[in-house]
N, C-alpha and C positions, 0 to 999 in steps of 0.2 A: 904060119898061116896068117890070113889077112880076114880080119873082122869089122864091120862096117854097119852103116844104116844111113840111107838116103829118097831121097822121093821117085828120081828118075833111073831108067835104065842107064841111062847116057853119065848121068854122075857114079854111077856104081862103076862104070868103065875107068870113069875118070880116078876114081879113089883105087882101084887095083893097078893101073897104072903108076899113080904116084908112091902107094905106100908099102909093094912088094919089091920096090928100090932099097936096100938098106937105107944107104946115104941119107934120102929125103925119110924114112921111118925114124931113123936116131936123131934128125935135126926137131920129130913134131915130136917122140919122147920128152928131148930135151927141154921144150916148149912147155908142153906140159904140165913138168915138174918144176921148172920155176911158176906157172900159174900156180899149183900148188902151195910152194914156197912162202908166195906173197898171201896166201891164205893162212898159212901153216907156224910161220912164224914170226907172226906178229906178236903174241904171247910166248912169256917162258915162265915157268914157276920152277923154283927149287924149293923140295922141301926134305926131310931128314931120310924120307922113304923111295928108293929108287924107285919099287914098283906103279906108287903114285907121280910120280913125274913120267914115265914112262906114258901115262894112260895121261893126264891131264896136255901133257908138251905134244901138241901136232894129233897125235891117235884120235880124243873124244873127239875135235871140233872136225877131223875128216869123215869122223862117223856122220856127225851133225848132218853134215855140211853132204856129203856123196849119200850115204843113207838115209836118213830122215827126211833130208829136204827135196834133195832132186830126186832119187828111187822110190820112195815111198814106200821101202820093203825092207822092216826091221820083226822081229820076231811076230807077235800078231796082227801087226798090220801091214800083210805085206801083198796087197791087192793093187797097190797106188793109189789110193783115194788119199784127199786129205780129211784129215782130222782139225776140228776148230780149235780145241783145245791142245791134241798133241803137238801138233808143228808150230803152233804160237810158243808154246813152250821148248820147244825146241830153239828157237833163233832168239832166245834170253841169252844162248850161250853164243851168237855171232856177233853181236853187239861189234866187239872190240874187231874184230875179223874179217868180217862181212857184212859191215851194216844194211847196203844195199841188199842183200839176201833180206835182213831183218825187217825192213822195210816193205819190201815187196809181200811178203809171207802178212804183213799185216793189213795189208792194202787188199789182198786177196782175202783174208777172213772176212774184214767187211763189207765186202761187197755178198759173202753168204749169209747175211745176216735179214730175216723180215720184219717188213715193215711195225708189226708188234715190238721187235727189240728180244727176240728168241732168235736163234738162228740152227742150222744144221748141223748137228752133229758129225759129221761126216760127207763128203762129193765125190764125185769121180770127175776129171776133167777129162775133155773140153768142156761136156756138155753142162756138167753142173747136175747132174742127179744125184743125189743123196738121201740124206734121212730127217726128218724135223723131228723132235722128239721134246719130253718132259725135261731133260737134262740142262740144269741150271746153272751145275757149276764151268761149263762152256764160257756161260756168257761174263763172267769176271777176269777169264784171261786177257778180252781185248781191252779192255782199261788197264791190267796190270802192266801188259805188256805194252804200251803204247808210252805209258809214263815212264818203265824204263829203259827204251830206248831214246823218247826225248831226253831222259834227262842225260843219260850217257852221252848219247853223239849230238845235242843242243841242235836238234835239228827238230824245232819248235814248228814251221812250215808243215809239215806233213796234217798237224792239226787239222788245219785248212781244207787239205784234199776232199774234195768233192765224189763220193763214191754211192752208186744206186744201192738202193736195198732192193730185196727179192720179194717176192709173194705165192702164197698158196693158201688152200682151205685153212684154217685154223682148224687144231685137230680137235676133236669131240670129247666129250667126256670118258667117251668107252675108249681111246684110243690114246698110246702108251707112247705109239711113233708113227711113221706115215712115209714110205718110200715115193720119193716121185719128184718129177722134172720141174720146179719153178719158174715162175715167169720172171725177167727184170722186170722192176716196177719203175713208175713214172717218180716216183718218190724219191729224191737224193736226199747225200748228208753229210757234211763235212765229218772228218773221224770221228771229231772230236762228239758231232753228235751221237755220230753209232757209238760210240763210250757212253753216254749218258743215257740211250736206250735202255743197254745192255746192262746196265744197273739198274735203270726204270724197274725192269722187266724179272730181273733177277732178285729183286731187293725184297725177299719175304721172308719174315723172321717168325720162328718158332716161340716158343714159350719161353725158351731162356733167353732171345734177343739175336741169336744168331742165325745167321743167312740160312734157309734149305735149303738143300742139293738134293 
């Protein structure tokens, strides 16, 4: 059987045509799986336990990388939305692999981020509807994760990048969280600003000294 997804009639003809040819099927297979490959192994680790090389060699980072990042459908979060905090965390482990995935994944958190220096816990794309919420420890991922992908792949530049923040009501006192569609705001900021927001914002310490979450 032949399984597909396209915008037009006219290409759906065109992909049953080409892809219920074996010949041209085992040549995009083959394709494929060297895409794969050049993701897949670029890491190797040996350690004394098969079953962890087993899971760390190719298996975790395909999870990453087809589940996490592009599906959006791993055990409870399997709606497609992104998560600010989970898939930031997620592409800690593409570094070496797929920086351009890591890259991108942080380029897109900040731009979820409002103009306060809090951001959404959670979107749905295209539209960008999500959740704003009290949730703090979000906003320490996009500095964690930003220093260690520059420091990994020395790709200092991204700093630079120029990414809008979003806007909506600040939520009330009575109010925990707040569903609903942001506007882009007129407001930019290079990353490197939404990192010092997101600390701004983030940076309240309790009685012993240490951050709330």
């Amino acid at each position: 059987f032949a399984l597909g997804q396209t915008d037009t009639l006219e290409d759906v003809h065109r992909l049953i045509n080409e892809y219920t040819q074996a010949q041209l099927a085992n040549v995009a297979l083959a394709q494929i799986q060297q895409q794969w490959d050049q993701y897949l192994n670029v890491l190797h680790v040996t350690t004394p336990d098969a079953g962890i090389d087993l899971m760390l060699n190719r298996w975790l980072i395909y999870q990453v990388l087809a589940c996490r990042v592009w599906a959006r459908s791993a055990f409870y979060q399997s709606g497609g939305a992104y998560g600010f905090r989970d898939q930031l965390q997620d592409v800690m482990a593409l570094v070496y692999s797929a920086p351009a995935e890591a890259r991108t994944q942080i380029l897109r958190a900040a731009a979820r981020q409002f103009e306060e220096g809090d951001v959404q816990h959670w979107w749905h794309p295209p539209s960008g509807i999500g959740v704003r919420t009290r949730i703090t420890d979000d906003l320490y991922f996009l500095p964690l994760v930003v220093h260690h992908y520059v420091v990994t792949t020395g790709d200092a530049d991204l700093l630079d990048v120029v990414v809008p923040f979003i806007t909506s009501p600040i939520l009330t006192e009575e109010q925990e969280g707040d569903f609903d569609l942001p506007a882009v705001s007129a407001q930019t900021g290079a990353v490197y600003e939404h990192c010092v927001r997101a600390l701004k914002y983030g940076y309240r310490l309790g009685s012993h000294g240490l951050p709330l979450m």
